[in-house]
C-alpha positions as CSV (number, residue, x, y, z in Angstrom):
1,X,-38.7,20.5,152.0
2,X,-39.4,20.4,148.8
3,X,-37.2,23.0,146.0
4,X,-39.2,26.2,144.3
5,X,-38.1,27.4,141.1
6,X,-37.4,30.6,140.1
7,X,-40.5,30.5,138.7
8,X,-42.8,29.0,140.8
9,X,-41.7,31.4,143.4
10,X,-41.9,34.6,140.9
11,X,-45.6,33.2,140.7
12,X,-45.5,33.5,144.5
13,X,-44.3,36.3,145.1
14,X,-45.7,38.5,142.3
15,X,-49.4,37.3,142.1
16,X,-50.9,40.5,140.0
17,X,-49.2,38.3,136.9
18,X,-52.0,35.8,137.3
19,X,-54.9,37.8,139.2
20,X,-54.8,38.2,143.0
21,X,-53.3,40.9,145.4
22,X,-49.2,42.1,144.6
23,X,-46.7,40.8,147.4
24,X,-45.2,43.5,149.0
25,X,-41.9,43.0,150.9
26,X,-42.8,44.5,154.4
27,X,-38.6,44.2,155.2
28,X,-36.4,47.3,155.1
29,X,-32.7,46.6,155.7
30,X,-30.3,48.7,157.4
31,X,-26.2,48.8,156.1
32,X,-24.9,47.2,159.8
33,X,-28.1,44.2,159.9
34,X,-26.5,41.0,159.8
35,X,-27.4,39.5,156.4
36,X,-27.3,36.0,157.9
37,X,-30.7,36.9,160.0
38,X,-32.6,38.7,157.3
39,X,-35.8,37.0,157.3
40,X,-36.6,37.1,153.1
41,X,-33.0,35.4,153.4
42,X,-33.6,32.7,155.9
43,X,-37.5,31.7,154.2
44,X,-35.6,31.8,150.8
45,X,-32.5,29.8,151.6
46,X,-35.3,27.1,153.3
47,X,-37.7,27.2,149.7
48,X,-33.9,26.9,147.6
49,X,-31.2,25.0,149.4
50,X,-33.1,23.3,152.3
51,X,-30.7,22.5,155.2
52,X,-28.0,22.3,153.3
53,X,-25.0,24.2,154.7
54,X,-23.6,27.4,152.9
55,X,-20.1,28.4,153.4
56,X,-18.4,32.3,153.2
57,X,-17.2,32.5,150.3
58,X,-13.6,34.2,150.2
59,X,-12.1,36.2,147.2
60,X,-10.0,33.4,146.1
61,X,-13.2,31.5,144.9
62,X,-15.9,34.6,144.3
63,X,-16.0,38.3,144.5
64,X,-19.7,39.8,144.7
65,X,-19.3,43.5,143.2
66,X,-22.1,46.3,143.6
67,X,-22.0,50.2,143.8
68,X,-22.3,51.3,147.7
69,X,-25.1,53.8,146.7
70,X,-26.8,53.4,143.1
71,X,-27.0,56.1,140.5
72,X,-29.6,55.1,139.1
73,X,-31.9,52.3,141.6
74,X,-33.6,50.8,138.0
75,X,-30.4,50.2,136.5
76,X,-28.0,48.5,139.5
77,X,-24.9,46.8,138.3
78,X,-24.1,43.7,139.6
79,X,-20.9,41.6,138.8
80,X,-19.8,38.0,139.9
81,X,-15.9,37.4,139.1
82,X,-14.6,33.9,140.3
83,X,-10.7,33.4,141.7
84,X,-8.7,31.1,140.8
85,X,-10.3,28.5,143.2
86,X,-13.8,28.7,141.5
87,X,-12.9,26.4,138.4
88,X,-15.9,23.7,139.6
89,X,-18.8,26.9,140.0
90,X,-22.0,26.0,137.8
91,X,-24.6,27.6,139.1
92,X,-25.0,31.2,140.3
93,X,-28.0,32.6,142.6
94,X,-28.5,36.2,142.6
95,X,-30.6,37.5,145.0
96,X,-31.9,41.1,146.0
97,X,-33.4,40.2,149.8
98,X,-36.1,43.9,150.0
99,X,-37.3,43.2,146.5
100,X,-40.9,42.1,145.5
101,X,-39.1,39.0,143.7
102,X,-36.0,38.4,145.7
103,X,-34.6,36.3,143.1
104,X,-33.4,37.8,140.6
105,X,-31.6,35.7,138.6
106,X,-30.5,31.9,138.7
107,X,-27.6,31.1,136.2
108,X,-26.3,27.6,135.4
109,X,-22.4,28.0,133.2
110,X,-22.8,24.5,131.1
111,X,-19.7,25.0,129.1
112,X,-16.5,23.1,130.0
113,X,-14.0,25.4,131.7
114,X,-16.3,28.2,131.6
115,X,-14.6,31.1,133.4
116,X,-17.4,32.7,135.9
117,X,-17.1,36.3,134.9
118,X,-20.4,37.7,134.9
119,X,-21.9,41.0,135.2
120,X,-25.6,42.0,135.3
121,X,-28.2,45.1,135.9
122,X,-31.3,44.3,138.6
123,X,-33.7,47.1,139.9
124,X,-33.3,47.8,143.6
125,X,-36.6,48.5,145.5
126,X,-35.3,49.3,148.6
127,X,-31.9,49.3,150.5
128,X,-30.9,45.8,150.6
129,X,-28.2,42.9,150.9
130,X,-27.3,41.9,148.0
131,X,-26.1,37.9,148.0
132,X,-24.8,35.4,145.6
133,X,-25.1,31.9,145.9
134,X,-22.3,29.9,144.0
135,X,-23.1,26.0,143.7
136,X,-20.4,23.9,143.1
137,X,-20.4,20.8,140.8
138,X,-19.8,18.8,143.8
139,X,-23.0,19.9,145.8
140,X,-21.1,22.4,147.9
141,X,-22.7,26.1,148.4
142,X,-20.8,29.0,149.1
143,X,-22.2,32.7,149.4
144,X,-20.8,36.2,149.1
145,X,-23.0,39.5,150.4
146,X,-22.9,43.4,149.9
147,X,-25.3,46.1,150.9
148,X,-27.0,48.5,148.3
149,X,-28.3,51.6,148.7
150,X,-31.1,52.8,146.4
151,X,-34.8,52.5,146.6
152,X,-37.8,52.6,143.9
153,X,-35.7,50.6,140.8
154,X,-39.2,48.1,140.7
155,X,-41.9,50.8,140.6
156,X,-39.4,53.4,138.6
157,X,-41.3,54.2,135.6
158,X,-39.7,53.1,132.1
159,X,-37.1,55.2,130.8
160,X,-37.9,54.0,127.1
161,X,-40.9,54.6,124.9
162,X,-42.9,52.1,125.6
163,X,-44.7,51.7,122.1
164,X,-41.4,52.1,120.4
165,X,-40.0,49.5,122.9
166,X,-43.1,46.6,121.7
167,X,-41.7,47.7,118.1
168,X,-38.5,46.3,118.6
169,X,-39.3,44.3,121.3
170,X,-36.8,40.8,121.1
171,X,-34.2,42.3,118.8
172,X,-31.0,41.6,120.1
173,X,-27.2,42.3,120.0
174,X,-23.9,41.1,120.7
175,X,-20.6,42.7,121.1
176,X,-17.7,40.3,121.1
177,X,-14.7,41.9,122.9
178,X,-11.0,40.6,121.7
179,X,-9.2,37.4,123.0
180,X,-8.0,38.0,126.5
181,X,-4.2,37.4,125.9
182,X,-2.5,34.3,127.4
183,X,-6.2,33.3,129.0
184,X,-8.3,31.6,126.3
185,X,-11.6,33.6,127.2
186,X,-13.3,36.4,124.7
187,X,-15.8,38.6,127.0
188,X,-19.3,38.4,125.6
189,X,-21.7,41.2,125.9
190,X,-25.1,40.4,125.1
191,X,-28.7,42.7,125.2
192,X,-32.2,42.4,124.5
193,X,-34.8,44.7,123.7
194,X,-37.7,44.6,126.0
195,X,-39.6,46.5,128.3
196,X,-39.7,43.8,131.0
197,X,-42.9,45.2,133.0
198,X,-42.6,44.4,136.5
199,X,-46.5,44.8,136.8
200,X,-45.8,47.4,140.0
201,X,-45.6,50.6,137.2
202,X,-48.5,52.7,137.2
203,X,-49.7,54.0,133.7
204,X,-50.4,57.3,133.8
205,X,-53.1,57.8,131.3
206,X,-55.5,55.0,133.1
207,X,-54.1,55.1,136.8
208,X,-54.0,51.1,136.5
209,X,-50.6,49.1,136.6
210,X,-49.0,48.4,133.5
211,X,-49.5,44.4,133.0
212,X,-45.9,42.2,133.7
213,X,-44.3,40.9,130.8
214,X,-40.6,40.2,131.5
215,X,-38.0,38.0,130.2
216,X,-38.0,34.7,132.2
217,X,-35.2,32.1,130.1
218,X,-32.2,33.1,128.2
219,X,-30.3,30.1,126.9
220,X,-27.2,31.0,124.8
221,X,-25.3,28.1,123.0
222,X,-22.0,27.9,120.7
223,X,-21.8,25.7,118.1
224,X,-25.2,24.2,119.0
225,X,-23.9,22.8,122.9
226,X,-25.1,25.0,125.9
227,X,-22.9,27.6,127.6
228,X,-25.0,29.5,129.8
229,X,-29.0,29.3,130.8
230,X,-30.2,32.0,132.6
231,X,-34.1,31.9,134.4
232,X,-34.7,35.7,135.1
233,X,-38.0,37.7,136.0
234,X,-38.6,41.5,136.3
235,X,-35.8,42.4,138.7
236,X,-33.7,42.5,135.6
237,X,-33.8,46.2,134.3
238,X,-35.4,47.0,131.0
239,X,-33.4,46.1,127.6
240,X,-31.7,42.9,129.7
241,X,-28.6,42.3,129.5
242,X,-25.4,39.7,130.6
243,X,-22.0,39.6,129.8
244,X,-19.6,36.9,130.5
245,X,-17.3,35.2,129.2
246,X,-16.7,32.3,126.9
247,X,-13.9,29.9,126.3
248,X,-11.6,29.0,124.0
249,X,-10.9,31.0,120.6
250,X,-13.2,28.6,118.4
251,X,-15.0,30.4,115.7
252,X,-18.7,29.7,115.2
253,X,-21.9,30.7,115.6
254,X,-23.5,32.0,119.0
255,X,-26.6,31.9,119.3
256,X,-29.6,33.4,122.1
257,X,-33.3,31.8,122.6
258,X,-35.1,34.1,125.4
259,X,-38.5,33.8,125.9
260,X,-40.8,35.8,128.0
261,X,-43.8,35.5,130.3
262,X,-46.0,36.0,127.5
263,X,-44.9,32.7,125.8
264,X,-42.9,34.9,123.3
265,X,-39.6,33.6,122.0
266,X,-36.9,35.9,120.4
267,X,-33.6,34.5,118.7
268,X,-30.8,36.3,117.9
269,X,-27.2,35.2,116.5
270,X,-23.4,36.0,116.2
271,X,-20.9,34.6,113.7
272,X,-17.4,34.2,116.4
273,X,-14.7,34.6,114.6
274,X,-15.7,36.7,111.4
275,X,-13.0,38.5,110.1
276,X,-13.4,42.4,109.3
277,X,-13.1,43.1,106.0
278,X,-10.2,45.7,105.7
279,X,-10.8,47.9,102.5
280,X,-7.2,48.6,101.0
281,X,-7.9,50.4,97.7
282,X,-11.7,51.2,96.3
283,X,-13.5,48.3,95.9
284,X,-10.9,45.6,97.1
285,X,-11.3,44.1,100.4
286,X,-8.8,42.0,103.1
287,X,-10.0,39.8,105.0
288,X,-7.0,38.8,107.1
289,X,-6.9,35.1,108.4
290,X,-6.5,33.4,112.1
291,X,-3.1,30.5,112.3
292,X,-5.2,29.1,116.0
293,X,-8.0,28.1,113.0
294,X,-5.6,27.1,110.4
295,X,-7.9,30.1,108.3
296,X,-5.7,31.7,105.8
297,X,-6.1,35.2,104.3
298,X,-9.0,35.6,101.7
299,X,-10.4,38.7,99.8
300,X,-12.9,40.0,97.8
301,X,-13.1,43.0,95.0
302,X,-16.5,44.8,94.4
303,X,-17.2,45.7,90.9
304,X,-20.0,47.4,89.3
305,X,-22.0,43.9,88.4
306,X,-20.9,42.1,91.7
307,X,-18.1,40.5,93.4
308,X,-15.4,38.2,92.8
309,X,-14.0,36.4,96.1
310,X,-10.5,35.2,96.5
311,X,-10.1,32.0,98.5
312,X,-12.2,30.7,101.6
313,X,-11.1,29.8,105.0
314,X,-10.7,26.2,105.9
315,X,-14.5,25.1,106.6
316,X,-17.8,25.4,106.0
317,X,-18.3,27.9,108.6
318,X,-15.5,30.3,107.8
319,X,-16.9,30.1,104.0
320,X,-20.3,31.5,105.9
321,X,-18.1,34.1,107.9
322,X,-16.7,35.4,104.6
323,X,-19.7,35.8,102.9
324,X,-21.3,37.9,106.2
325,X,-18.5,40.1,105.7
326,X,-19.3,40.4,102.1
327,X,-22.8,41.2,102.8
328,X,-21.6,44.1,105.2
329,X,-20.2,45.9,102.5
330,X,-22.0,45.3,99.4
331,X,-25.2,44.2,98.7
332,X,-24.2,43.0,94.9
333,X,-24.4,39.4,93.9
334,X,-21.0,37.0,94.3
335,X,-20.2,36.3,90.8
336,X,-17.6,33.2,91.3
337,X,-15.0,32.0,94.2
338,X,-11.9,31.8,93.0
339,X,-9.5,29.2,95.1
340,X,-5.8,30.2,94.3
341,X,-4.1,27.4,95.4
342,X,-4.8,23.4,97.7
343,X,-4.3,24.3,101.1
344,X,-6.9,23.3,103.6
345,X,-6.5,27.0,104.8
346,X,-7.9,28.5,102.1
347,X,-10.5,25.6,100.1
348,X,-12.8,24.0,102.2
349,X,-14.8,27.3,103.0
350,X,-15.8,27.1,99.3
351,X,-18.8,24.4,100.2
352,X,-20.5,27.7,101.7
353,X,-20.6,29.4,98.1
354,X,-21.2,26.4,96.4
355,X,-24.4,25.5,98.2
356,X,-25.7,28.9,97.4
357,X,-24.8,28.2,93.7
358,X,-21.6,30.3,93.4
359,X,-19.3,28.8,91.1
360,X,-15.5,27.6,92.1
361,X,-13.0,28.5,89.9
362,X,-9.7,26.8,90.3
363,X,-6.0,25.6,88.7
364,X,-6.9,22.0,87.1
365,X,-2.9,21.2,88.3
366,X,-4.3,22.4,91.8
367,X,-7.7,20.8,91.6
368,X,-6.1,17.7,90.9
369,X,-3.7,18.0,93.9
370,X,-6.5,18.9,96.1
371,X,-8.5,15.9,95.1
372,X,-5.6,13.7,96.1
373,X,-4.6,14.8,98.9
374,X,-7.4,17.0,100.9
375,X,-9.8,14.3,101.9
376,X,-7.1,13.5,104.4
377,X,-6.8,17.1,105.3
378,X,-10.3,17.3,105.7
379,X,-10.0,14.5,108.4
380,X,-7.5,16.1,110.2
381,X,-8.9,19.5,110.8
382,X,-12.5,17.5,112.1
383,X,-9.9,15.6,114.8
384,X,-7.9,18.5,115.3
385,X,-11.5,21.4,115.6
386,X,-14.1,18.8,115.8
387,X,-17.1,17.5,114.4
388,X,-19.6,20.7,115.4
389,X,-17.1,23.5,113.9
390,X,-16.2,21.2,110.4
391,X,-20.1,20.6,110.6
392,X,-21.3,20.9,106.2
393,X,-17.5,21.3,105.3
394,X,-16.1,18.9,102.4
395,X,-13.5,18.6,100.0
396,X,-15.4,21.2,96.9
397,X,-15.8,20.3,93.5
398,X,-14.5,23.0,90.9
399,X,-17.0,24.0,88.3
400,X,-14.7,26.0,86.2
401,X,-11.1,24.9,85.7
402,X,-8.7,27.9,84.4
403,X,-6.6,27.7,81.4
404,X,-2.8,27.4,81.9
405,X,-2.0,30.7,80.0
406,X,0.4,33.5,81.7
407,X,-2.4,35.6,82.6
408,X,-6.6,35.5,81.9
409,X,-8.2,38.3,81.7
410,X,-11.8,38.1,83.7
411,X,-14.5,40.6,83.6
412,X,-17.2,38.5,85.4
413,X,-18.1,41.5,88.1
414,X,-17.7,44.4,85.7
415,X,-13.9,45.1,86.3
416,X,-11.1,44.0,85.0
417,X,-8.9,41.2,86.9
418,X,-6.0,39.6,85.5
419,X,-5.2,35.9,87.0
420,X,-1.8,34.9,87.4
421,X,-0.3,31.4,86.2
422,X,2.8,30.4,86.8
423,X,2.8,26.9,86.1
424,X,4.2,24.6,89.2
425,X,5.6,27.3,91.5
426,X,5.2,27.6,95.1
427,X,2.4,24.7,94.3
428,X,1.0,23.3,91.5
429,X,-1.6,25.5,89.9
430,X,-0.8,28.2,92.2
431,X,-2.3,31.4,90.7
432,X,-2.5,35.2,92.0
433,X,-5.0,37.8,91.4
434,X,-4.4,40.9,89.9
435,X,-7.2,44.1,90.1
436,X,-6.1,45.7,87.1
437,X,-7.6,49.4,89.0
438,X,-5.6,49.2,91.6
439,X,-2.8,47.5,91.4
440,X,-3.5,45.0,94.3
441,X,-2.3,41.3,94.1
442,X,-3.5,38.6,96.2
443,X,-1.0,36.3,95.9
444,X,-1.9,33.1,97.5
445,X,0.9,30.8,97.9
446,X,3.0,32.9,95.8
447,X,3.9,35.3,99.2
448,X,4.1,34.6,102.7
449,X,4.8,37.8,104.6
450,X,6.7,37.3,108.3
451,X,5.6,34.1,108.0
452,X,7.8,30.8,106.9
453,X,6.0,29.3,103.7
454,X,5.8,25.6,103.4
455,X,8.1,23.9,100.5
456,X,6.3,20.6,100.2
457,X,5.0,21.3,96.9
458,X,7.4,24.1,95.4
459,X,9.6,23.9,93.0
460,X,11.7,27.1,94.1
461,X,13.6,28.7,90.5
462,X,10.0,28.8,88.7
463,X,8.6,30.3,92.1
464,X,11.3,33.2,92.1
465,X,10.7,33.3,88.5
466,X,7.1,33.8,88.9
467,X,7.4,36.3,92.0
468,X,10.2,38.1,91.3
469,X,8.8,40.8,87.9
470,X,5.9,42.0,90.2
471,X,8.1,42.9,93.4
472,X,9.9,45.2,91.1
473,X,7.2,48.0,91.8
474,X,7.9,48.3,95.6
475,X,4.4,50.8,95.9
476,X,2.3,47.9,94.7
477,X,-0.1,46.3,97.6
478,X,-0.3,42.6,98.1
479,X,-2.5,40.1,100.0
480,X,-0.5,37.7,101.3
481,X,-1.5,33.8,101.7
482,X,-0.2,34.8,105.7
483,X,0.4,38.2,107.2
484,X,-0.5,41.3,106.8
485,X,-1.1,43.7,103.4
486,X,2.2,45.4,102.8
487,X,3.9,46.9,100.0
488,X,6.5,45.4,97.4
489,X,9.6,46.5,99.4
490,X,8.3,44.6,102.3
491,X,6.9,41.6,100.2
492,X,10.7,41.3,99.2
493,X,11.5,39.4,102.5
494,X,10.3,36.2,101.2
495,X,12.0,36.8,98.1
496,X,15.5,37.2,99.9
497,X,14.2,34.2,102.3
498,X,13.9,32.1,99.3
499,X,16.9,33.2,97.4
500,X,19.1,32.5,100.7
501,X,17.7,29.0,101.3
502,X,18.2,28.1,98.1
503,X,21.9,29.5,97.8
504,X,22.6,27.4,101.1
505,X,21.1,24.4,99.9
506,X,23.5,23.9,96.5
507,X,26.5,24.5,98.2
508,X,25.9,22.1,100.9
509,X,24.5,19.7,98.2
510,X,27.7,20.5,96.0
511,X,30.3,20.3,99.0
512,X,28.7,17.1,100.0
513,X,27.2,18.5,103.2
514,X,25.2,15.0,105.1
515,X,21.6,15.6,105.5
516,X,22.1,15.1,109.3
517,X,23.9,18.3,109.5
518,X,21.6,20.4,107.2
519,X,19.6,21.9,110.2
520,X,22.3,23.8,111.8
521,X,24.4,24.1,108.2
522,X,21.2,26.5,106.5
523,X,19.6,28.2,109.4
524,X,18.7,31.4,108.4
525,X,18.9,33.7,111.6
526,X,17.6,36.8,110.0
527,X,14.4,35.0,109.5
528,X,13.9,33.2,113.1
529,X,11.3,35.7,114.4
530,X,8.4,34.6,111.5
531,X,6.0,32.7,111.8
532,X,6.3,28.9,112.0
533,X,9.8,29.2,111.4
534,X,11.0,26.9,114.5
535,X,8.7,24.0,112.9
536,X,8.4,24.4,109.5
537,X,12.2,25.9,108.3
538,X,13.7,22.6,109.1
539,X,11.2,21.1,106.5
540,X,12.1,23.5,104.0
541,X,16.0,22.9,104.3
542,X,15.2,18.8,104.1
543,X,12.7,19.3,101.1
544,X,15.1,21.5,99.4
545,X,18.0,19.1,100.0
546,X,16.4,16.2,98.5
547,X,15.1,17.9,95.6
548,X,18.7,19.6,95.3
549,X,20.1,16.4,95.4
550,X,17.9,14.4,93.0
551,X,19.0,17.5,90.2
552,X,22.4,17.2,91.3
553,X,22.7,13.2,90.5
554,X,20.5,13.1,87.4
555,X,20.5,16.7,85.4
556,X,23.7,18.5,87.4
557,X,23.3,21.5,85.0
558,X,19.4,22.2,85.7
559,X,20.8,23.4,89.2
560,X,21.2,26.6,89.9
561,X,24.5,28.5,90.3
């Protein structure tokens, strides 16, 4: 027999939508009824599955959850959690068996490793099983039932203004919840505005039914590829909503299409992975980055004419991400984008500003690395992320190149900010930004904060140089390159990290120490719980030893004491 659709059979079942007499569901249901001889159940499992067999399903692979007696019959929660069994479940069937539509909802999970996790709100008409109908990617059908009591939820009248409702009608939000720790999920809570009419509601001015107009398709897609599509009809309560969860902690854009049984079509969006702007002093901002998306930290500072925004993430779409959270503080104009340093965590979200016109400011010594070397970075992050979440991102051109004094005093937003040059220090052209109000420093490269810096590029006496003046005040904030804000005393831990390497490192070099031995010979123990330290702390001690050495055999007095 042939397969109806959710909505051909909506179109069945509730024929005021197009004209002719409302179907009425002349089943009531009692708690003890066996829901495997539920006539709605048996005609429906014919029209959806044919004679294809249906298994019970146990907990392991689904759990069907729904209040014994509803508070509230329009507003009936329903949630689907899969076991650990359920890893091959795409498509979902909900179905309410005494209402007008029994078919409430069918859901199809089209992202890869999509953890089944769903929970719902249907109106009840009448006491009734309550089924779900998982379909496996292998063809197999399992079911799981419950009994409801509550009565009326399709005929309840709204409990929103209905004119203020058709207002607002397809505005939509999202709440993202935080990462589920050790399970690579983030849970998704998503909600439209709509009256979704089930046609059955008298209006009481005019005695006559209020006409249907219900949500019917919600697709919702990250980064562009499908995750979930969801064909719905009025059973859903008014305002619909779904949460679930998605996979992964890739940032990016999620996006909703819904459209109704009016033809109407409503969008709505969320930037994933956004970081919050933290406000640490008037008018300066933190906007701490994410290691899992190689997104170092970034900040802006808000002066009367506009803002001036400290480094960028590490693609076009955290560049986009920054700006949002820009835009949720201040509604003044970006003035410039100033890149303190090339690392692909903090330079390729510049192609954001720049296509808006924003100029980049930069280091020439650290432009010049960057053009060398961070076409090849670029590459890596699209292998290592992909092509959909680098999507726009590139390697930015600079459109004003800072001079190499100590310190240049800008005034570009109406405040006073003092860049910091030291020359080659932890990198070449690495600069810091002082707000002259405040007292804040984003520093960049110049401090790492429980987090193991990288070497590669630094030439370690004119970094301590640089660095150490400014830790003097230990009340002073900084914004590290990695880690949280802290104050001066804190900040000092890289300082002594640096110091102690580097003390390590001549003797060994001086004493004649083998490279082979170097690992074990300058571990520093009191640093082994940062950050990175297990990978990148070997680096250091080999980059330091080589560049030790090279001193040592041609200028033996430039090395330090």
């Amino acid at each position: 027999m042939k397969r109806l659709s959710l909505k051909t059979l909506g179109c069945f079942l509730l024929g005021s939508v197009y004209g002719f007499a409302v179907w009425a569901n002349p089943y009531t249901f009692k708690p003890d009824d066996d829901p495997q001889q539920s006539p709605v159940w048996q005609s429906l499992r014919t029209s959806l599955f044919g004679e294809r067999p249906i298994q019970s399903a146990l907990p392991q692979l689904l759990t069907l959850k729904v209040p014994a007696r509803a508070l509230d019959s329009a507003f009936v929660p329903v949630q689907v959690v899969a076991g650990p069994a359920a890893g091959s479940v795409h498509t979902l069937y909900v179905i309410a068996d005494a209402n007008p539509s029994p078919l409430a909802a069918k859901l199809q999970f089209q992202a890869l490793g999509m953890p089944i996790n769903l929970e719902t709100r249907i109106r009840i008409d009448a006491y009734t099983h309550i089924r779900v109908v998982a379909e496996t990617t292998d063809g197999q059908l399992f079911m799981a039932t419950s009994f409801v009591k509550a009565s009326g939820g399709c005929t309840a009248p709204a409990t929103i203004d209905v004119q203020a409702a058709l207002k607002n009608m397809g505005s939509m939000s999202f709440k993202l919840d935080e990462p589920i720790a050790g399970r690579g999920m983030r849970r998704v809570r998503w909600r439209i505005e709509h009256p979704n009419h089930s046609g059955l509601v008298m209006e009481q001015h005019t005695r006559l039914n209020i006409p249907a107009h219900y949500v019917q398709q919600v697709d919702i897609r990250f980064n562009g590829e499908p995750v979930l599509l969801a064909e719905v009809d009025f059973s859903l309560s008014e305002n619909p909503s779904l949460q679930f969860s998605l996979p992964g902690s890739q940032s990016g854009l999620l996006t909703a299409v819904a459209t109704d049984s009016q033809g109407q079509r409503f969008e709505g969006q969320l930037a994933v992975g956004q970081a919050l702007a933290h406000s640490i002093a008037p008018g300066v901002y933190a906007v701490l980055g994410d290691p899992s998306q190689s997104r170092g930290n970034a900040g802006f500072i808000v002066g009367p004419q506009g803002v001036m925004v400290i480094d960028s993430g590490a693609s076009w779409r955290q560049g986009q991400a920054l700006l949002d959270s820009v835009r949720s503080v201040t509604a003044l104009p970006v003035r410039l984008l100033l890149l303190t340093h090339a690392s692909d965590e903090f330079i390729f979200g510049a192609t954001a500003f720049q296509d808006l016109g924003i100029p980049v400011y930069m280091h020439p010594d650290a432009e010049r690395l960057m053009k060398s070397r961070c076409a090849t970075c670029l590459q890596q992050l699209q292998q290592r992320f992909g092509e959909v979440a680098m999507r726009h991102t590139r390697v930015p051109d600079v459109d004003v190149r800072l001079g190499s004094s100590t310190a240049t005093h800008m005034q570009h937003t109406g405040r006073a900010v003092r860049v910091l040059v030291a020359g080659h220090s932890s990198s070449p052209g690495a600069l810091a930004v002082l707000d002259e109000q405040s007292g804040v420093i984003f520093a960049g490269a110049w401090l790492d904060v429980d987090h193991v810096p990288q070497l590669r590029d630094a030439k370690l006496a004119n970094w301590l140089a640089a660095l150490t003046p400014w830790l003097a005040d230990g009340q002073r904030l900084w914004v590290p390159g990695h880690g949280p804000v802290v104050k001066g005393g804190q900040a000092q831990q890289l300082q002594g990290y640096l110091q102690s390497l580097q003390t390590c490192v001549v003797e060994h070099v001086a004493q004649g120490t083998s490279l082979i031995d170097m690992d074990k010979a300058c571990a520093q123990p009191a640093f082994a719980h940062w950050a990175q330290y297990d990978s990148q702390h070997p680096r250091n001690v080999v980059r330091q030893y080589l560049q030790t050495e090279h001193e040592w055999l041609t200028a033996p007095e430039a090395v330090p004491q």
